[in-house]
N, CA, C, O and CB atoms as a CASP TS submission, in Angstrom:
PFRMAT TS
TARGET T0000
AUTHOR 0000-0000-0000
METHOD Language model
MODEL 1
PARENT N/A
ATOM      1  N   UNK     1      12.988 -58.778 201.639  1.00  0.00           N
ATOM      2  CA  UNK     1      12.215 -57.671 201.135  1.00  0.00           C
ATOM      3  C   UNK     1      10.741 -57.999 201.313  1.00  0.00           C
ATOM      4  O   UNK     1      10.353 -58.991 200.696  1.00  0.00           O
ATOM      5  CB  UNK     1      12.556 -57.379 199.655  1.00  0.00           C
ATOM      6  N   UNK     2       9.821 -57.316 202.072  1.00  0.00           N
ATOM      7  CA  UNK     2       8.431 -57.550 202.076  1.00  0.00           C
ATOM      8  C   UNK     2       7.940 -56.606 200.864  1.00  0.00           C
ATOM      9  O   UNK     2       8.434 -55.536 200.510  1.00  0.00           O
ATOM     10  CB  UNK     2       7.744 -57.211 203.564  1.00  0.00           C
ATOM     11  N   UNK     3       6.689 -57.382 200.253  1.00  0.00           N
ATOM     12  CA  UNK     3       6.276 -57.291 199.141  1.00  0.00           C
ATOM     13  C   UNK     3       4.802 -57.113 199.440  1.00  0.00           C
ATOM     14  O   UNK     3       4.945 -57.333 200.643  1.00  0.00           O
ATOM     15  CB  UNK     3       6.708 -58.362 198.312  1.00  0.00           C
ATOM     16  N   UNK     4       3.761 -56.937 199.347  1.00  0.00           N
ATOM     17  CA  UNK     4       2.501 -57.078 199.733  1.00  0.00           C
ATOM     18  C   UNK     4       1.675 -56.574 198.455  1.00  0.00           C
ATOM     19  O   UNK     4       0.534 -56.471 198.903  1.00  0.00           O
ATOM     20  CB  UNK     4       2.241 -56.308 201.080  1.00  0.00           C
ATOM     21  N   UNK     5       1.649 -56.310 197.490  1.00  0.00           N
ATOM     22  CA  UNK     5       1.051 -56.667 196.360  1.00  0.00           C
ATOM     23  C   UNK     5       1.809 -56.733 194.897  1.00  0.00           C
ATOM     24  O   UNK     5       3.009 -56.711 194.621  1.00  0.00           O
ATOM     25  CB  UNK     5       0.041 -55.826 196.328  1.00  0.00           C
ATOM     26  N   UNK     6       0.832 -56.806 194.210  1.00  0.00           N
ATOM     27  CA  UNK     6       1.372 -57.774 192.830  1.00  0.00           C
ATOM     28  C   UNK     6       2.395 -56.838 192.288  1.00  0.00           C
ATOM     29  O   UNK     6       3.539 -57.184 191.996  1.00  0.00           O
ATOM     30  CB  UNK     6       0.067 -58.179 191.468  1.00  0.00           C
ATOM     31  N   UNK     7       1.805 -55.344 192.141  1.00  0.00           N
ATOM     32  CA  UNK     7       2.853 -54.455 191.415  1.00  0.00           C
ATOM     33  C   UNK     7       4.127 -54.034 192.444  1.00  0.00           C
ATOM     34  O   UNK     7       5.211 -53.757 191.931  1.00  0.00           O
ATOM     35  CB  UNK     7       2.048 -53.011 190.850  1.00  0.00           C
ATOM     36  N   UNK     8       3.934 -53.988 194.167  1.00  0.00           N
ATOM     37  CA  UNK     8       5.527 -53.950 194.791  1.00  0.00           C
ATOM     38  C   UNK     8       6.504 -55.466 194.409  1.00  0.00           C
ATOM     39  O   UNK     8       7.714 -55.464 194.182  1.00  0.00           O
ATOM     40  CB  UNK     8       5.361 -53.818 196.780  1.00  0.00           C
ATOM     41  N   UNK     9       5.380 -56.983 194.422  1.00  0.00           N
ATOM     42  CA  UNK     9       6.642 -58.040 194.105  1.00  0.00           C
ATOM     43  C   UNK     9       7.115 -57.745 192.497  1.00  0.00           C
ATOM     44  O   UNK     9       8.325 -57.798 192.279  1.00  0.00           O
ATOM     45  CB  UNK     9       6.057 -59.896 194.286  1.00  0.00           C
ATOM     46  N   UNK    10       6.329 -57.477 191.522  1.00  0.00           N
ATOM     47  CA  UNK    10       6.644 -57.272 190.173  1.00  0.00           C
ATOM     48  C   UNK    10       8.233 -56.103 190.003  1.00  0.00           C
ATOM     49  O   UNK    10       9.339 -56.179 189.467  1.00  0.00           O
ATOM     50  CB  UNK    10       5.065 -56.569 189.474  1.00  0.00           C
ATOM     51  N   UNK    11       7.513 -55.168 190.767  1.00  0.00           N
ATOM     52  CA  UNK    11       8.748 -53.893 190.867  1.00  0.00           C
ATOM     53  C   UNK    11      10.081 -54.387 191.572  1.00  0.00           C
ATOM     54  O   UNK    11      11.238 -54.026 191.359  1.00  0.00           O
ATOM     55  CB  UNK    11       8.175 -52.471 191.889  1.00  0.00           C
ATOM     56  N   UNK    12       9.533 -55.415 192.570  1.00  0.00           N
ATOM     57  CA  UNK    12      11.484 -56.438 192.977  1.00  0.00           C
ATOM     58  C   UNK    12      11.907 -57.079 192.259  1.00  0.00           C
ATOM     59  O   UNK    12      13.123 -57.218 192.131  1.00  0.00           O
ATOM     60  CB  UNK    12      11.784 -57.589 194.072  1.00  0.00           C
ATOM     61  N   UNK    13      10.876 -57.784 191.432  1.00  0.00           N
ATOM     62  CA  UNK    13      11.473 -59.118 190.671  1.00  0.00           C
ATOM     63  C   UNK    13      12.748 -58.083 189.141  1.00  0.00           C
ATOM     64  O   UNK    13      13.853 -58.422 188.716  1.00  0.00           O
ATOM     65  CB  UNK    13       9.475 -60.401 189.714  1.00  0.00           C
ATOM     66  N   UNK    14      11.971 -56.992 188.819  1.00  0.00           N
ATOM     67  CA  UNK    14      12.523 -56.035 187.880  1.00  0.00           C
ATOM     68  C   UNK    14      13.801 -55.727 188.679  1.00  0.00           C
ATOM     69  O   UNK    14      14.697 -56.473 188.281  1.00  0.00           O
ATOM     70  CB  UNK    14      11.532 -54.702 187.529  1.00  0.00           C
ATOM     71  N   UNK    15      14.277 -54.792 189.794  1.00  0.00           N
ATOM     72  CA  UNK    15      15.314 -54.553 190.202  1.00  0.00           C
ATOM     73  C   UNK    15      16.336 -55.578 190.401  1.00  0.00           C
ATOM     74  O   UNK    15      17.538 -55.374 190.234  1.00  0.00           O
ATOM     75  CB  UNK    15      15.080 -53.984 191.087  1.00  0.00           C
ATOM     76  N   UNK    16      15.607 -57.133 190.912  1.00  0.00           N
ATOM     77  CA  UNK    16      16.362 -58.193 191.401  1.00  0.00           C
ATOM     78  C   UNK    16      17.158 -58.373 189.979  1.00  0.00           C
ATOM     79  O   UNK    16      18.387 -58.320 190.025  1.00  0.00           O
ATOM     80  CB  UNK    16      15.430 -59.549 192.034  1.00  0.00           C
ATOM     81  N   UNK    17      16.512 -58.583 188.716  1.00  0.00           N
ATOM     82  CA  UNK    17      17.053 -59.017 187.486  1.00  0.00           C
ATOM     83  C   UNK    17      17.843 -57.766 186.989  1.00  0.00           C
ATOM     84  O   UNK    17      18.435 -57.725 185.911  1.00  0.00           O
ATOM     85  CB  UNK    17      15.912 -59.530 186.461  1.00  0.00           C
ATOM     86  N   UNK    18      17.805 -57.107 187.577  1.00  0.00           N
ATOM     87  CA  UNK    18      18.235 -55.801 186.537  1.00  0.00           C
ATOM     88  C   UNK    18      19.937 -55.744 187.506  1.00  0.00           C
ATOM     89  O   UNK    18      20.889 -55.154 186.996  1.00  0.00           O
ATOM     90  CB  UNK    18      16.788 -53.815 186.703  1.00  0.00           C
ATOM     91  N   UNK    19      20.052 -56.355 188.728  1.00  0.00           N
ATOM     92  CA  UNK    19      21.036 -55.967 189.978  1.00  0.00           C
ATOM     93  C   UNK    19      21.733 -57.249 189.655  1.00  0.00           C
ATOM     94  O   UNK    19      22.872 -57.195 190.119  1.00  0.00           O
ATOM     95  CB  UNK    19      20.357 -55.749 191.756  1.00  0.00           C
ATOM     96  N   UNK    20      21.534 -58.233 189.122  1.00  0.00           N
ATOM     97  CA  UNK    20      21.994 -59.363 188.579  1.00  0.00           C
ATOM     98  C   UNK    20      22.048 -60.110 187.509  1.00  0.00           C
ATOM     99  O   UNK    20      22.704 -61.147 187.612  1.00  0.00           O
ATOM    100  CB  UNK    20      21.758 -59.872 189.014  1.00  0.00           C
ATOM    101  N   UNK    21      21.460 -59.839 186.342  1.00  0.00           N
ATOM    102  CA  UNK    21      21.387 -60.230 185.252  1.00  0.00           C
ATOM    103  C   UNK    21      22.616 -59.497 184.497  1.00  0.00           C
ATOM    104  O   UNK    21      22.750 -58.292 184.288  1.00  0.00           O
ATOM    105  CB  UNK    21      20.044 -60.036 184.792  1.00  0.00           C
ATOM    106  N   UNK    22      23.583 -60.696 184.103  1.00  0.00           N
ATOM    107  CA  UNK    22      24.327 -59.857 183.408  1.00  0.00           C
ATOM    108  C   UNK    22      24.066 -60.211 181.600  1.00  0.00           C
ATOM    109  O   UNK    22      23.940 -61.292 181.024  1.00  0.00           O
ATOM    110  CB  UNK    22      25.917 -60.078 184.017  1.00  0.00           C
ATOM    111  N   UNK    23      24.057 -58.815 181.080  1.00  0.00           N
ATOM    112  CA  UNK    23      23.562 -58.767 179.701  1.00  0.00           C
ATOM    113  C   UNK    23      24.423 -57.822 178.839  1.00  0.00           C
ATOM    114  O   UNK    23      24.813 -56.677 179.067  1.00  0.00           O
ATOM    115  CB  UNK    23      22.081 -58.310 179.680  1.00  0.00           C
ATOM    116  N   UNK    24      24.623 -58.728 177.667  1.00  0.00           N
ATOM    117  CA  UNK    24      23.803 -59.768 176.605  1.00  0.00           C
ATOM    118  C   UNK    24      24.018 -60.769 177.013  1.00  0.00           C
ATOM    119  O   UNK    24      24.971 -60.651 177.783  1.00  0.00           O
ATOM    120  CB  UNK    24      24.087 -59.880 175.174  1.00  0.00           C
ATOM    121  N   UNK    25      23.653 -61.870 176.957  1.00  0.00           N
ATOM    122  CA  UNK    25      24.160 -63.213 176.870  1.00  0.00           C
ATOM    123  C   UNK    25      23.396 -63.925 175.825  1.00  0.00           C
ATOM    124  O   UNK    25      22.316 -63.506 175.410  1.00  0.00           O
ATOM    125  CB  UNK    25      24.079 -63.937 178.193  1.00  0.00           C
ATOM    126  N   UNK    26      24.034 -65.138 175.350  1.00  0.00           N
ATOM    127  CA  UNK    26      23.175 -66.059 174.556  1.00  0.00           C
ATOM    128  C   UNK    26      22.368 -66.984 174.895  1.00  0.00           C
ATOM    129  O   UNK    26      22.631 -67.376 176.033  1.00  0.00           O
ATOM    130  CB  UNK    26      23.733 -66.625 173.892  1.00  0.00           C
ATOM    131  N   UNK    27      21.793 -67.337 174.585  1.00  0.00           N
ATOM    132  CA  UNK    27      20.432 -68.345 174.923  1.00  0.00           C
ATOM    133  C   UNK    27      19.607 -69.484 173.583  1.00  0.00           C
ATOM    134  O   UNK    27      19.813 -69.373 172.375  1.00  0.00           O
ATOM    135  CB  UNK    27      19.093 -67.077 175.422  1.00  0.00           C
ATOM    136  N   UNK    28      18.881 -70.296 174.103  1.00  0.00           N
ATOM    137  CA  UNK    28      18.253 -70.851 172.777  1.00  0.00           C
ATOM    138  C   UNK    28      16.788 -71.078 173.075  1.00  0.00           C
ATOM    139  O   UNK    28      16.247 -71.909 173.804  1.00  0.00           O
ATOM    140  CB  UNK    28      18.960 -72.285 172.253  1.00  0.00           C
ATOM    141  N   UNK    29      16.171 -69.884 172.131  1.00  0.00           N
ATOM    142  CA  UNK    29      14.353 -70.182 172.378  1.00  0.00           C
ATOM    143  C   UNK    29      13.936 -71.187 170.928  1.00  0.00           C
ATOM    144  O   UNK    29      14.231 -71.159 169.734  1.00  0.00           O
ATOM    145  CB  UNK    29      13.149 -68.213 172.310  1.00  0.00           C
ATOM    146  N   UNK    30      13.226 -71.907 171.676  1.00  0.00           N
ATOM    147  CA  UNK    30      12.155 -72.797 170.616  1.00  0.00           C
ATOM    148  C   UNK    30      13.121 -73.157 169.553  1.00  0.00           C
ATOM    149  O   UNK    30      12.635 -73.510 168.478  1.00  0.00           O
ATOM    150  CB  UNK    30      10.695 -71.847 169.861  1.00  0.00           C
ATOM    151  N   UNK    31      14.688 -73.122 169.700  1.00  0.00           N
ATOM    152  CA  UNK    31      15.201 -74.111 169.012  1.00  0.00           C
ATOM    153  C   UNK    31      16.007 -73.104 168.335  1.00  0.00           C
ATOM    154  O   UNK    31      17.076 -73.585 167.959  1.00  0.00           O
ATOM    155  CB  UNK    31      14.264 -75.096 168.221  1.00  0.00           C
ATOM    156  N   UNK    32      15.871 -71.953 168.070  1.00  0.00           N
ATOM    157  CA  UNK    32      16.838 -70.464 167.577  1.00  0.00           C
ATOM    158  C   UNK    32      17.826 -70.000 168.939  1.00  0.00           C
ATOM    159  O   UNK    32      17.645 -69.790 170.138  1.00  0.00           O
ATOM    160  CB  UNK    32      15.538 -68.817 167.156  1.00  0.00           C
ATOM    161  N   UNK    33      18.937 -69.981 168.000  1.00  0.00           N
ATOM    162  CA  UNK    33      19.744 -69.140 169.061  1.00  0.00           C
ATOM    163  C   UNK    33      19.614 -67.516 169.088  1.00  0.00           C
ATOM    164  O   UNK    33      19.646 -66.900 168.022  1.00  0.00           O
ATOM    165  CB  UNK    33      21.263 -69.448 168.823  1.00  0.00           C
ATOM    166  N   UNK    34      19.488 -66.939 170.146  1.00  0.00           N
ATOM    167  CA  UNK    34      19.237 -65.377 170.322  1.00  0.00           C
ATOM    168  C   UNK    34      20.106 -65.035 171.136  1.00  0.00           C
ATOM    169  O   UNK    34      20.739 -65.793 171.870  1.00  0.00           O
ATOM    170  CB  UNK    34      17.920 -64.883 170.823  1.00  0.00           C
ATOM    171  N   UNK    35      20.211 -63.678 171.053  1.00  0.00           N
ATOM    172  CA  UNK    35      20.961 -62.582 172.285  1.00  0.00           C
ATOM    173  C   UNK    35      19.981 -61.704 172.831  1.00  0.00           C
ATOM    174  O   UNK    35      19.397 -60.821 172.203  1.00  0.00           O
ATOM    175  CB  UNK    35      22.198 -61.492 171.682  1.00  0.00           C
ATOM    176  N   UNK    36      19.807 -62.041 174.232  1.00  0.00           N
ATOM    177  CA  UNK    36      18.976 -61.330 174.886  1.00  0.00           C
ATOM    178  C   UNK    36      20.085 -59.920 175.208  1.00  0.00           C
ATOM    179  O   UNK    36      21.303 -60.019 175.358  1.00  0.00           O
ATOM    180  CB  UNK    36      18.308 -62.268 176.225  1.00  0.00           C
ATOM    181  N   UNK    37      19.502 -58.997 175.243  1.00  0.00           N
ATOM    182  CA  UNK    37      20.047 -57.970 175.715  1.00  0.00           C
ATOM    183  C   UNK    37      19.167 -56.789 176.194  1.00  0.00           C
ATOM    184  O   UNK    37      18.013 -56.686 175.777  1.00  0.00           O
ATOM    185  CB  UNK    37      20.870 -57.631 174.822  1.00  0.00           C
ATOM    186  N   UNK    38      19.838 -55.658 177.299  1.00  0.00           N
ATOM    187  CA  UNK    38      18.620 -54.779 178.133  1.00  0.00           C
ATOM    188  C   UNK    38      17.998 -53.880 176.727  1.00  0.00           C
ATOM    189  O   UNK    38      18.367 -53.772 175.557  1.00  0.00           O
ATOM    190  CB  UNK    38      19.421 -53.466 179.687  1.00  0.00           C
ATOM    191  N   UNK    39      17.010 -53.393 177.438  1.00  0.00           N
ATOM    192  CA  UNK    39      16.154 -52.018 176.737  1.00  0.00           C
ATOM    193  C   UNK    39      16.941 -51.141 177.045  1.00  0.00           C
ATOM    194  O   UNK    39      17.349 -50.985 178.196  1.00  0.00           O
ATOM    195  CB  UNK    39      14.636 -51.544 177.240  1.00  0.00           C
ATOM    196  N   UNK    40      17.341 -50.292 175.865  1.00  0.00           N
ATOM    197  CA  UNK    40      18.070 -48.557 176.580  1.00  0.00           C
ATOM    198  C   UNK    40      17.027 -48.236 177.180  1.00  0.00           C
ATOM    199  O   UNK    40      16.978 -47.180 177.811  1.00  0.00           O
ATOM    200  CB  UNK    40      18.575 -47.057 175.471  1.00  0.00           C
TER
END
């Protein structure tokens, strides 16, 4: 995918995660466990 500025790579990196991220999953920030999950 060619990208040539900040907001077209920003707008792939969003589709790339959104086409592969599978959600909820669990995780551990700063020592708390959380559930990340999408925005409706």
């Amino acid at each position: 995918m060619d990208a040539y500025t900040d907001d077209e790579q920003l707008s792939g990196f969003h589709v790339m995660i959104g086409d592969n991220l599978a959600v909820p999953f669990q995780t551990t920030v700063l020592g708390l466990q959380v559930t990340a999950s999408a925005r409706p």
